[in-house]
KOLTORLO-206888 format. One record per residue (C-alpha): residue number from 1; residue in three letters; chain; x, y, z. Coordinates in nm, 3 decimals. Layout:
N
  nr rest kette    east   north      up
 NUM  ALA     A       X       Y       Z
...
***
This chain:
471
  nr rest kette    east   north      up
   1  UNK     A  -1.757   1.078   5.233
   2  UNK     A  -1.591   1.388   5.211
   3  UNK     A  -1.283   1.477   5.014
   4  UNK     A  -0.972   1.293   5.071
   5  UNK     A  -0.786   1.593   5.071
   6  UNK     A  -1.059   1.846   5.229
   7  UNK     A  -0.920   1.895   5.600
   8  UNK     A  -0.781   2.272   5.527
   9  UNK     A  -1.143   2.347   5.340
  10  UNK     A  -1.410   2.486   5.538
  11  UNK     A  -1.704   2.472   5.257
  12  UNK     A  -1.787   2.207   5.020
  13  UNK     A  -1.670   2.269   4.649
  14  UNK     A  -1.954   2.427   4.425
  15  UNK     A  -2.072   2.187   4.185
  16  UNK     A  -1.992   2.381   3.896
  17  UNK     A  -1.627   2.402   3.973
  18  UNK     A  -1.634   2.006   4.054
  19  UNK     A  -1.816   1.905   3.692
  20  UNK     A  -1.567   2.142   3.537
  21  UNK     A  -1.204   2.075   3.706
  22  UNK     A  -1.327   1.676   3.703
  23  UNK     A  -1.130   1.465   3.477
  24  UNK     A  -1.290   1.127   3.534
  25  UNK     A  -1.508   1.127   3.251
  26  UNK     A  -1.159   1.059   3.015
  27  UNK     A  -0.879   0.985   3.253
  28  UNK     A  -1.053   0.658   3.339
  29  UNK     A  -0.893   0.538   3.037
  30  UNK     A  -0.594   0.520   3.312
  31  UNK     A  -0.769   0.251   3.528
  32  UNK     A  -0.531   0.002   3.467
  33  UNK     A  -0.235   0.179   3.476
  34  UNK     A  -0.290   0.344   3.805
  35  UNK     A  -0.373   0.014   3.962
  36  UNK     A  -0.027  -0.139   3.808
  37  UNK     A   0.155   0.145   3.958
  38  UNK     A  -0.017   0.135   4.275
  39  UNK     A   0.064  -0.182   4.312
  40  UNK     A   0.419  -0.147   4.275
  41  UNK     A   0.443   0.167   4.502
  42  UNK     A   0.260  -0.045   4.768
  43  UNK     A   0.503  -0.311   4.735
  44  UNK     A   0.798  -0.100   4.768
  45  UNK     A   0.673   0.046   5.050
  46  UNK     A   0.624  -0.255   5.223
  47  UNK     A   1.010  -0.328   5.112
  48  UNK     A   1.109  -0.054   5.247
  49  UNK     A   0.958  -0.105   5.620
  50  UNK     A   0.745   0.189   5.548
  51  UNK     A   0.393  -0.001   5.568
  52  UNK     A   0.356  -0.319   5.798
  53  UNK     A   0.347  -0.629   5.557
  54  UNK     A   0.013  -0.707   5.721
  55  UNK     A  -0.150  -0.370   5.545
  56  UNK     A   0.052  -0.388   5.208
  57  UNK     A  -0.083  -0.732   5.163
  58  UNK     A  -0.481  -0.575   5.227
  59  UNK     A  -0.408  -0.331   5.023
  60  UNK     A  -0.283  -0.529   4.721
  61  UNK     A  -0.562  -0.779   4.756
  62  UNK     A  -0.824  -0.415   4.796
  63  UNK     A  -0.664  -0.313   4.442
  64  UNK     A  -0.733  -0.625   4.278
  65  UNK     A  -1.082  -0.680   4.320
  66  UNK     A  -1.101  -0.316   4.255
  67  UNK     A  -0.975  -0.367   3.957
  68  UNK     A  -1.166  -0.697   3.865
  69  UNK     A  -1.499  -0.460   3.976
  70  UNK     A  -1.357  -0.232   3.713
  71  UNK     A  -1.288  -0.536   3.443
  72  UNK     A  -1.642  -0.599   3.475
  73  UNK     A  -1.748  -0.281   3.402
  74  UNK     A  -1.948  -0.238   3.747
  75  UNK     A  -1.711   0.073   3.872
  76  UNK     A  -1.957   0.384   3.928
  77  UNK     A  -1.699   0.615   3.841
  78  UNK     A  -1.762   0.961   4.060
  79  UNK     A  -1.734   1.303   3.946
  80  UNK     A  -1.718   1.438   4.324
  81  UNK     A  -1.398   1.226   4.331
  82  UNK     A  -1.245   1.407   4.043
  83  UNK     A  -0.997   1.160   3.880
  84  UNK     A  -0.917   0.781   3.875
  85  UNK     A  -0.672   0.768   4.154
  86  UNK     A  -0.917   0.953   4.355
  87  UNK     A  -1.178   0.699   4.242
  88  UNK     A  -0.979   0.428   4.300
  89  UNK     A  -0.834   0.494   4.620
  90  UNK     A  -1.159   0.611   4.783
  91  UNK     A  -1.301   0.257   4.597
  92  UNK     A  -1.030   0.081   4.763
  93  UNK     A  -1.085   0.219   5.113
  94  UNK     A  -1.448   0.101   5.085
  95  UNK     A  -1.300  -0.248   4.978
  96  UNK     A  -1.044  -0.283   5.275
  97  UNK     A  -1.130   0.015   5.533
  98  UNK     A  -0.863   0.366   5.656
  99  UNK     A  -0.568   0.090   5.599
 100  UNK     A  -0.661   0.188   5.232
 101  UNK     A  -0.573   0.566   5.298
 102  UNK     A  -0.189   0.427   5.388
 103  UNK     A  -0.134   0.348   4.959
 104  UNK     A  -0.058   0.726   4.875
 105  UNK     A   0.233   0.754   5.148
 106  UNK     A   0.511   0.871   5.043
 107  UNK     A   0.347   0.990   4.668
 108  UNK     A   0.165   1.258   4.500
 109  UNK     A  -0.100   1.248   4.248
 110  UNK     A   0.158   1.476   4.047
 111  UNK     A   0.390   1.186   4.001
 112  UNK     A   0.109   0.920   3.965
 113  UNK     A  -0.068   1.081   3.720
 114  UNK     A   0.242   1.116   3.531
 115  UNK     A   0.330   0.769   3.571
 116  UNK     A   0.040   0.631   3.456
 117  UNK     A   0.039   0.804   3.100
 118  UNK     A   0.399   0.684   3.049
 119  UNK     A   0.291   0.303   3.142
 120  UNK     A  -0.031   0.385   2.878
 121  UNK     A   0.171   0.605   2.632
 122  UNK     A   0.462   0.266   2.584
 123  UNK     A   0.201   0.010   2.525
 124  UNK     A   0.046   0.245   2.267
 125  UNK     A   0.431   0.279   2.098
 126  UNK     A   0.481  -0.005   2.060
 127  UNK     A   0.153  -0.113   1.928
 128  UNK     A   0.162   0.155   1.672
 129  UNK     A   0.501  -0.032   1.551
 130  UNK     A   0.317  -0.344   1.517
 131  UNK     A   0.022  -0.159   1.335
 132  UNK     A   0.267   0.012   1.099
 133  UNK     A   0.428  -0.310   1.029
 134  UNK     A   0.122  -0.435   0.907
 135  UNK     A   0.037  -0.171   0.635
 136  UNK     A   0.427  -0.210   0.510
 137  UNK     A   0.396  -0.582   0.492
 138  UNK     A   0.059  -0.444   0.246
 139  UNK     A   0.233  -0.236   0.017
 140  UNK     A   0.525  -0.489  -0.023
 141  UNK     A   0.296  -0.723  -0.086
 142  UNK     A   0.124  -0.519  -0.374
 143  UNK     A   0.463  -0.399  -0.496
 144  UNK     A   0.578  -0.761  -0.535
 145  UNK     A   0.250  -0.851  -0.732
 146  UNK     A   0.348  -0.515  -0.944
 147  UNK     A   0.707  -0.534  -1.081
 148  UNK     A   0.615  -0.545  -1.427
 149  UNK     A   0.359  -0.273  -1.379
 150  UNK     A   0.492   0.096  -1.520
 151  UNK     A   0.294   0.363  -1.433
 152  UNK     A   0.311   0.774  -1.553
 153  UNK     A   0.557   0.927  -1.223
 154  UNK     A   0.448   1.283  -1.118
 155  UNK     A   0.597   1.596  -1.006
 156  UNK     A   0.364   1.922  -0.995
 157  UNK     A   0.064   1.637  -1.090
 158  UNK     A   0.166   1.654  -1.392
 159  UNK     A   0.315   1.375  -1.613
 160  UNK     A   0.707   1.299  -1.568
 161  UNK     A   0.892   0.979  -1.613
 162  UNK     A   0.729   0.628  -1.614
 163  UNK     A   0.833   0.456  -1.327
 164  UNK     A   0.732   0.077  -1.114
 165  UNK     A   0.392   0.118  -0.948
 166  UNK     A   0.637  -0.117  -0.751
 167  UNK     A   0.892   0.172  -0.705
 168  UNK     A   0.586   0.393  -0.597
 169  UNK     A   0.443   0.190  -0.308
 170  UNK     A   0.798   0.104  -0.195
 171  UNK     A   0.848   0.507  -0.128
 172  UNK     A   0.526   0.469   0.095
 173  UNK     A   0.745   0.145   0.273
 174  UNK     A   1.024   0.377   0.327
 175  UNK     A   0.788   0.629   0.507
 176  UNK     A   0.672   0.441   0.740
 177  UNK     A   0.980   0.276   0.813
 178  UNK     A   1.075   0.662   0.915
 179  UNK     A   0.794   0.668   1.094
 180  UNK     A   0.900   0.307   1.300
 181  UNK     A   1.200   0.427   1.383
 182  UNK     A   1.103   0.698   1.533
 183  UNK     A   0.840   0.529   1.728
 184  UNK     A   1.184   0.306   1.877
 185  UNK     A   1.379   0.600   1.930
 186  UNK     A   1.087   0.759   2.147
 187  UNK     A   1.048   0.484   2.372
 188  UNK     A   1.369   0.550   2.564
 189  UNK     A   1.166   0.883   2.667
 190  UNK     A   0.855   0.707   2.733
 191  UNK     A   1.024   0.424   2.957
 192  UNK     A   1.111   0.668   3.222
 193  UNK     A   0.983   0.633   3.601
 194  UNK     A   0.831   0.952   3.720
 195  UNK     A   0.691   0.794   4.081
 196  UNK     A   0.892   0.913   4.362
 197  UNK     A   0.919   1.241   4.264
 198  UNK     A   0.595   1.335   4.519
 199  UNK     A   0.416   1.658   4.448
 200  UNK     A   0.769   1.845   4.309
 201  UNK     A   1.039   1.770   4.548
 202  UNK     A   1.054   1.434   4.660
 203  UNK     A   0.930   1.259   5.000
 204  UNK     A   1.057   1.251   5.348
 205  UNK     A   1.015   0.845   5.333
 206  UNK     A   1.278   0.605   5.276
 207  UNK     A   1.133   0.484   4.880
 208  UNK     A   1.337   0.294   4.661
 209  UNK     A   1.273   0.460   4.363
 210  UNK     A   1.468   0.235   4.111
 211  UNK     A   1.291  -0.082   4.288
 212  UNK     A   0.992   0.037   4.176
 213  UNK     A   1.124   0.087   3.824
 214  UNK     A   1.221  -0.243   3.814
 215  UNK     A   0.849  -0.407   3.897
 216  UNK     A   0.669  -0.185   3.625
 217  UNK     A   0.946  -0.225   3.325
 218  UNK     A   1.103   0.085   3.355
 219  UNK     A   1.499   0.182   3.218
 220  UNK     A   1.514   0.436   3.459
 221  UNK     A   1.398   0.731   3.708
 222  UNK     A   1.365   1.090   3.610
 223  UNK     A   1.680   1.270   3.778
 224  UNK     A   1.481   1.557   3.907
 225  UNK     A   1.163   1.559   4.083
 226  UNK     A   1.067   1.887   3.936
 227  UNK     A   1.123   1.780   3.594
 228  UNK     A   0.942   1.460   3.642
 229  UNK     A   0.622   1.567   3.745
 230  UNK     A   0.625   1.893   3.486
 231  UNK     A   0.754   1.683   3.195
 232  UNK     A   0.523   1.631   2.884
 233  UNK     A   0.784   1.633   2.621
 234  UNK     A   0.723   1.232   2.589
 235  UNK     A   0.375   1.319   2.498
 236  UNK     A   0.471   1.599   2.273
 237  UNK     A   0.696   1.372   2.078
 238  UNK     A   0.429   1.120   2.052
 239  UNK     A   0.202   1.343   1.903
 240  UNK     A   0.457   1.489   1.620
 241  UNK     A   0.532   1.136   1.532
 242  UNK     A   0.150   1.041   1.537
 243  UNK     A   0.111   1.397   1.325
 244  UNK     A   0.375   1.265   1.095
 245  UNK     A   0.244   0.925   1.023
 246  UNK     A  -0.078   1.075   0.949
 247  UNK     A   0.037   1.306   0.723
 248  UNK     A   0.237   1.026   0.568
 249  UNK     A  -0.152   0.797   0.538
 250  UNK     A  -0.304   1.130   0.444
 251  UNK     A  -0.046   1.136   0.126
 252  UNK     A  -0.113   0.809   0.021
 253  UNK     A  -0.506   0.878   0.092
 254  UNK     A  -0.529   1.165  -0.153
 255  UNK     A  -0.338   0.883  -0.429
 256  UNK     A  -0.598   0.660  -0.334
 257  UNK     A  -0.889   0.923  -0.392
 258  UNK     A  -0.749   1.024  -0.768
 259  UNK     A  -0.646   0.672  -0.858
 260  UNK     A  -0.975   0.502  -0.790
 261  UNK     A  -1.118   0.816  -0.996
 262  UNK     A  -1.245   0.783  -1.335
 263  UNK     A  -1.046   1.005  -1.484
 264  UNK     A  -0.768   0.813  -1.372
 265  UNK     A  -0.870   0.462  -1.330
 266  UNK     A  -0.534   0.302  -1.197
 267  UNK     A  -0.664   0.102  -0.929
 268  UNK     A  -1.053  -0.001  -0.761
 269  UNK     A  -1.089  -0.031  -0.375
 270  UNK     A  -1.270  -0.299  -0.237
 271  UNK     A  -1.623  -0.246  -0.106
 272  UNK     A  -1.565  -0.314   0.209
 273  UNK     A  -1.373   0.028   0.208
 274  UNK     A  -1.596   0.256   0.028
 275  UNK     A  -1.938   0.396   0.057
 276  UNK     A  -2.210   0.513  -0.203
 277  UNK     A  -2.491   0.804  -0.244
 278  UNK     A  -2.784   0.816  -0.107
 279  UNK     A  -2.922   1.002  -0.455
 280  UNK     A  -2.669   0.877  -0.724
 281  UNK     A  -2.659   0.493  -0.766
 282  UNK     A  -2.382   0.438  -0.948
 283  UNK     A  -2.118   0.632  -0.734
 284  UNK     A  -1.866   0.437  -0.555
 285  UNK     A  -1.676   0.641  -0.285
 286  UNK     A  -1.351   0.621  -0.159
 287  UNK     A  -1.461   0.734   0.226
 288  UNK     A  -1.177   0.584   0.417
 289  UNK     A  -0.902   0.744   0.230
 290  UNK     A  -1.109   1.071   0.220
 291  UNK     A  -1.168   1.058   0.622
 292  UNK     A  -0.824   0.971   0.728
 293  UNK     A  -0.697   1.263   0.533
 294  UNK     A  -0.961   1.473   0.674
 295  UNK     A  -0.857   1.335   1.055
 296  UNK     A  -0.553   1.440   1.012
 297  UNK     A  -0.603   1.778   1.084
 298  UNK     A  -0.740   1.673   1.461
 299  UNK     A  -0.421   1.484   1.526
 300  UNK     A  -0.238   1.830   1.416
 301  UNK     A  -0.478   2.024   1.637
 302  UNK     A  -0.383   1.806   1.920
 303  UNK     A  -0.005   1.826   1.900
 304  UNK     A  -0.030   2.200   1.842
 305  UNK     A  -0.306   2.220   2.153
 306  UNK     A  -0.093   2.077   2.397
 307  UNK     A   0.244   2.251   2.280
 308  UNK     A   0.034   2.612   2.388
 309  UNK     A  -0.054   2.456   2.703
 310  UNK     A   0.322   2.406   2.806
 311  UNK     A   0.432   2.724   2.642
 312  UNK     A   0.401   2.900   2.932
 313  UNK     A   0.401   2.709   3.240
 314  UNK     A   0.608   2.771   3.521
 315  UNK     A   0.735   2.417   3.745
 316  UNK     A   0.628   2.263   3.843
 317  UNK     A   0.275   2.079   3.845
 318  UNK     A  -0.019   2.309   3.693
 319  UNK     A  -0.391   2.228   3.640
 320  UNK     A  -0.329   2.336   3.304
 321  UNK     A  -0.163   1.978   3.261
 322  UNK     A  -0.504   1.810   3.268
 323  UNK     A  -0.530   1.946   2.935
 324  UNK     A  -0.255   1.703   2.861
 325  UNK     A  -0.481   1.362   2.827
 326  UNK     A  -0.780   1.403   2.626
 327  UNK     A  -0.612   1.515   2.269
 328  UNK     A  -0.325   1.223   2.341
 329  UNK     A  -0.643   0.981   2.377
 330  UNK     A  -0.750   1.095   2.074
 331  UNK     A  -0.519   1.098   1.839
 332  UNK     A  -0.420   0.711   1.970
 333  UNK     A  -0.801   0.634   1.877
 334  UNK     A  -0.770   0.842   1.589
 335  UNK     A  -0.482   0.678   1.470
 336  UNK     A  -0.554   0.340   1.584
 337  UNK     A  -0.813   0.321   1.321
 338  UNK     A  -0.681   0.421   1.039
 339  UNK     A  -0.362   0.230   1.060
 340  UNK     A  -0.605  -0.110   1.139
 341  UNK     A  -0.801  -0.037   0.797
 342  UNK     A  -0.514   0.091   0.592
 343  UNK     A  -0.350  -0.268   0.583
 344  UNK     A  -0.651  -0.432   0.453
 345  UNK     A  -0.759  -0.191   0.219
 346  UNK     A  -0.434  -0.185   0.069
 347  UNK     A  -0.391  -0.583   0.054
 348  UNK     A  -0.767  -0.611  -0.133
 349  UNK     A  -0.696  -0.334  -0.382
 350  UNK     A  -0.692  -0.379  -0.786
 351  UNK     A  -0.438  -0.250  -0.973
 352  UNK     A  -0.547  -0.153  -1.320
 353  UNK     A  -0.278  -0.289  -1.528
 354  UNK     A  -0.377  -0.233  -1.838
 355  UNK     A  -0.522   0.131  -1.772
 356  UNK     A  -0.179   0.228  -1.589
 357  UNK     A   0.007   0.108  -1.927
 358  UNK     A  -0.226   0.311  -2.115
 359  UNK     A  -0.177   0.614  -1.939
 360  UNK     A   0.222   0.546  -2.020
 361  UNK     A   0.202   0.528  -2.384
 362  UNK     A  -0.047   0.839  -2.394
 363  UNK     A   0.242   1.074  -2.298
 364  UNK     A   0.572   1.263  -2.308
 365  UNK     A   0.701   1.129  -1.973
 366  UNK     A   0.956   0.954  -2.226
 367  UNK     A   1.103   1.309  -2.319
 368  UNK     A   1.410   1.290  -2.067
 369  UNK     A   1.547   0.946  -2.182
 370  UNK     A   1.581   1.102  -2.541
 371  UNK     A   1.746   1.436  -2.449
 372  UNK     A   2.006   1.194  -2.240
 373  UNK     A   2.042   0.997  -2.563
 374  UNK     A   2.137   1.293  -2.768
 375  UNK     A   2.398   1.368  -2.467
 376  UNK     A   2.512   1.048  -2.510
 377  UNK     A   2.569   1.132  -2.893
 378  UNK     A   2.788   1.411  -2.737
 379  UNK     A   2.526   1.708  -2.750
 380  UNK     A   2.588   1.926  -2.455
 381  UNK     A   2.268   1.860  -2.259
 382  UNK     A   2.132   2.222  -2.274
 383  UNK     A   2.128   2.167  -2.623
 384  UNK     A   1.943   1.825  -2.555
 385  UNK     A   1.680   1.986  -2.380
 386  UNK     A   1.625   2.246  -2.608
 387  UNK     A   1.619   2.000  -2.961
 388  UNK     A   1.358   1.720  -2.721
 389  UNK     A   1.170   2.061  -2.633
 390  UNK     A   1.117   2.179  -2.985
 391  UNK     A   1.003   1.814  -3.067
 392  UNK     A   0.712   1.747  -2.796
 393  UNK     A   0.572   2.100  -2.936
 394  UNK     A   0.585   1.973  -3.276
 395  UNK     A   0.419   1.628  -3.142
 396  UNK     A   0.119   1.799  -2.994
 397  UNK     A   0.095   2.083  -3.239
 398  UNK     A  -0.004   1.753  -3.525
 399  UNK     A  -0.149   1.526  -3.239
 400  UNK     A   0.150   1.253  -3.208
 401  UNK     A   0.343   1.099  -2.940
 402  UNK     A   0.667   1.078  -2.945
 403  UNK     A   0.654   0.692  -3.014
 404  UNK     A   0.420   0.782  -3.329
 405  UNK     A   0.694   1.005  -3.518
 406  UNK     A   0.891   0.845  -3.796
 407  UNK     A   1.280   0.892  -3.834
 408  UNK     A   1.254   1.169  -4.092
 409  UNK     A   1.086   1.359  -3.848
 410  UNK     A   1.333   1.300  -3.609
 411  UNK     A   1.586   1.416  -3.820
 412  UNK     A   1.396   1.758  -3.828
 413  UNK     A   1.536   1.809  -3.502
 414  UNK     A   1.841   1.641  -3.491
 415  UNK     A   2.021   1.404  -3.763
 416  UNK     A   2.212   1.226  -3.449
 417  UNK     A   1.852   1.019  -3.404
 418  UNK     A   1.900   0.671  -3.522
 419  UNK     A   1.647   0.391  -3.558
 420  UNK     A   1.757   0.258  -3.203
 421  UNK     A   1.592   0.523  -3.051
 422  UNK     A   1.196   0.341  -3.099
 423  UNK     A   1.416   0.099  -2.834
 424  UNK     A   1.461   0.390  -2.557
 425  UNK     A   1.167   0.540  -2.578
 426  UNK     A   0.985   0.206  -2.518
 427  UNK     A   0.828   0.229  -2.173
 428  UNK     A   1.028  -0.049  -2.016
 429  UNK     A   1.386   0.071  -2.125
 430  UNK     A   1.312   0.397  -1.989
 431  UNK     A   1.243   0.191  -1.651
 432  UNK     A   1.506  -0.008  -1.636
 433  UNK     A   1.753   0.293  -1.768
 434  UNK     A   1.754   0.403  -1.468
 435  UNK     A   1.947   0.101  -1.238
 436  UNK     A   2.091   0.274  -0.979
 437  UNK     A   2.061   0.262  -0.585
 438  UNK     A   1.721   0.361  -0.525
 439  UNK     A   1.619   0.429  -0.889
 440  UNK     A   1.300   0.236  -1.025
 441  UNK     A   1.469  -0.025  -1.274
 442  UNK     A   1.304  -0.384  -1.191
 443  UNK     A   1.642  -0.522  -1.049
 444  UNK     A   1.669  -0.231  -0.886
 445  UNK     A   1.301  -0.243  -0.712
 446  UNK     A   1.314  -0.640  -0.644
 447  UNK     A   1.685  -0.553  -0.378
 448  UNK     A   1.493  -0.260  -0.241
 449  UNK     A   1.181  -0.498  -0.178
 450  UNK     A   1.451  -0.756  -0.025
 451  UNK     A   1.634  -0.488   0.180
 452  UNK     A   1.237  -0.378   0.299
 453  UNK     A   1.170  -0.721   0.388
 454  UNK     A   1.501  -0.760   0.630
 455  UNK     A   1.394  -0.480   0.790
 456  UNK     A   1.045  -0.529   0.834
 457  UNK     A   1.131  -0.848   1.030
 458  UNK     A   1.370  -0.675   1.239
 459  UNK     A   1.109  -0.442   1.325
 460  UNK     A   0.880  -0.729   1.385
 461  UNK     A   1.082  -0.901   1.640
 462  UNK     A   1.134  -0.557   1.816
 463  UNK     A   0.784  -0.532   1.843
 464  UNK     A   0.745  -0.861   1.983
 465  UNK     A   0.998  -0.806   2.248
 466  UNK     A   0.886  -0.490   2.373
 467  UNK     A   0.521  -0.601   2.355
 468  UNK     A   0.526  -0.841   2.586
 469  UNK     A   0.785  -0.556   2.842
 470  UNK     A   0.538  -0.261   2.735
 471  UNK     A   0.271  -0.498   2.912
***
């Protein structure tokens, strides 16, 4: 059969220029969506007296065994067709005969194509919700199992104040909640009905756009044609939020990597999540966390790919936009994964206790909570700074900690030290010194963890309502 749109061409296309303009070999991933929206755009038109009920109702029942012939995995997808809806439809017209050619009236593959990757793109939304859901309920999990655990707090890698290990996965909680709620907010962008909008300027037939909404789930229609089959930005905003989350996995990946190292030995990942060496026996490696920060860069490739292919494009509907589906399939598989094994390997991982306690009481993270006790003596805390300064040089110039020095040498410093400070510099009063809003005292941790929880199951019924609309 020829092409379905080869009546103006006089010689068949040269089968270099088919193999590379085709797009079937990844925009199959469509199938289903361009069958949903075909089957609402047939509908309408047979709402709108456009097609005889008679050949709406052949057509629906051609696109459903279609579809089951795709379901089955039986479709011989053609490159000579080009795309999916080419695919389909000419599939369809061998199903039900020319009455198949009478489902594109009254559209364009500009606005189908663009409808389909909005009904893909929302059920991908909201399943990331549901994914990142998952990994929060993790690290609250751990964080509850860790309240009493202190371990050394970093800035610059190097040692600062002890804080929760509690506190520290509940930062990771607060990330992704970011990360959720930006997810939401896109969806309103995502839910928007492109069909109607033809090639760039509407139709000539009587369509009920907003009907058509209705069927497939939609809030709305794009305003403007031309903006509805030229508009990406719904893509480009799901690939900065899928950037951001990865960057947010990628930070907690490199914590993983050093953690589960031997020089640190704070926590051990299950097996199930690491790999070993095929020459060194005893190596255990952390591969997941290593690989997910590694992906990340492709998911930043893919946002940063697509934004140059829209730099420059005039409206409305360009070839170039092909480019638009392959690095948005991606980075959904790419992201897919490592949200589905984050959970796990979060929820099976050992926290070493004792190690992280260790670390503490090996330190001068414990230097700030004196120089605010000698402010709250009255020193001006300049002055503070300087006198706890002078002492952690004379600690490691004879091998102490600051726990280790008697009062006399205290008094070297400063005669304000009393006795009560071996009480603040123990590693738990540092903690819970700090009991503010958002600080890392245990009271303080155990409302955040309760405030996380609230939210997480308001997040959770969002994503089972719009789960069962996205579908």
């Amino acid at each position: 059969m020829s092409k379905l749109w080869g009546g103006r061409f006089t010689k068949k296309t040269d089968q270099l220029v088919e193999e590379y303009t085709a797009s079937i070999l990844f925009d199959k991933e469509l199938a289903e969506e361009d069958i949903q929206g075909s089957l609402a755009h047939v509908t309408m038109l047979g709402k709108c007296g456009i097609l005889p009920a008679d050949d709406v109702e052949k057509i629906k029942d051609g696109l459903l065994k279609v579809q089951n012939v795709i379901r089955r995995g039986e479709m011989e997808f053609s490159i000579s067709d080009e795309d999916i809806h080419m695919n389909i439809e000419k599939a369809l017209i061998d199903e039900v005969g020319p009455v198949g050619g009478k489902l594109h009236t009254g559209r364009s593959r500009n606005d189908q194509v663009a409808t389909d990757m909005h009904l893909w793109l929302r059920k991908r939304v909201v399943e990331f919700v549901g994914l990142l859901n998952k990994v929060q309920e993790a690290l609250i999990g751990q964080a509850k199992a860790n309240l009493d655990t202190i371990v050394p707090g970093y800035t610059h890698l190097q040692r600062a104040q002890p804080i929760l290990f509690a506190h520290h996965l509940m930062a990771y909680v607060s990330m992704f909640q970011r990360d959720i709620e930006r997810l939401q907010d896109s969806y309103k962008r995502v839910n928007v009905l492109p069909l109607g909008a033809g090639a760039l300027a509407g139709t000539t037939f009587p369509i009920d756009r907003h009907f058509v909404a209705e069927q497939l789930g939609f809030d709305g229609v794009y305003e403007n044609s031309l903006d509805a089959v030229s508009d990406r930005d719904f893509i480009l905003e799901f690939l900065s939020n899928a950037a951001t989350i990865m960057m947010h996995l990628s930070r907690l990946s490199e914590e993983f990597v050093l953690w589960s190292s031997t020089e640190f030995r704070f926590i051990e990942l299950d097996d199930a999540f690491c790999t070993g060496s095929s020459i060194m026996p005893q190596k255990k490696n952390p591969d997941v966390a290593e690989l997910v920060r590694g992906k990340t860069g492709r998911v930043y490739g893919n946002l940063f790919g697509l934004l140059t292919v829209l730099k420059s494009l005039p409206l409305a509907y360009n070839k170039d936009m092909q480019e638009d589906k392959e690095g948005m399939f991606d980075t959904v598989r790419t992201l897919q994964g490592a949200l589905q094994l984050f959970a796990p390997m979060i929820s099976t991982m050992k926290v070493n206790k004792d190690r992280m306690r260790q670390a503490v009481n090996q330190d001068f993270s414990n230097a700030t909570d004196i120089a605010d006790y000698l402010v709250n003596k009255g020193m001006p805390f300049r002055q503070a700074h300087e006198v706890i300064g002078k002492t952690v040089l004379y600690c490691i110039q004879n091998q102490k900690y600051l726990l280790d020095l008697k009062l006399d040498e205290f008094h070297q410093f400063s005669k304000q030290f009393d006795r009560d400070i071996y009480d603040v510099l123990q590693p738990e009063s540092v903690v819970n010194a700090r009991n503010v809003y958002g600080g890392t005292a245990a009271a303080q941790v155990s409302q955040a963890i309760e405030r996380a929880e609230a939210v997480l199951a308001g997040s959770s019924a969002w994503f089972e309502e719009y789960f069962t609309k996205s579908r």
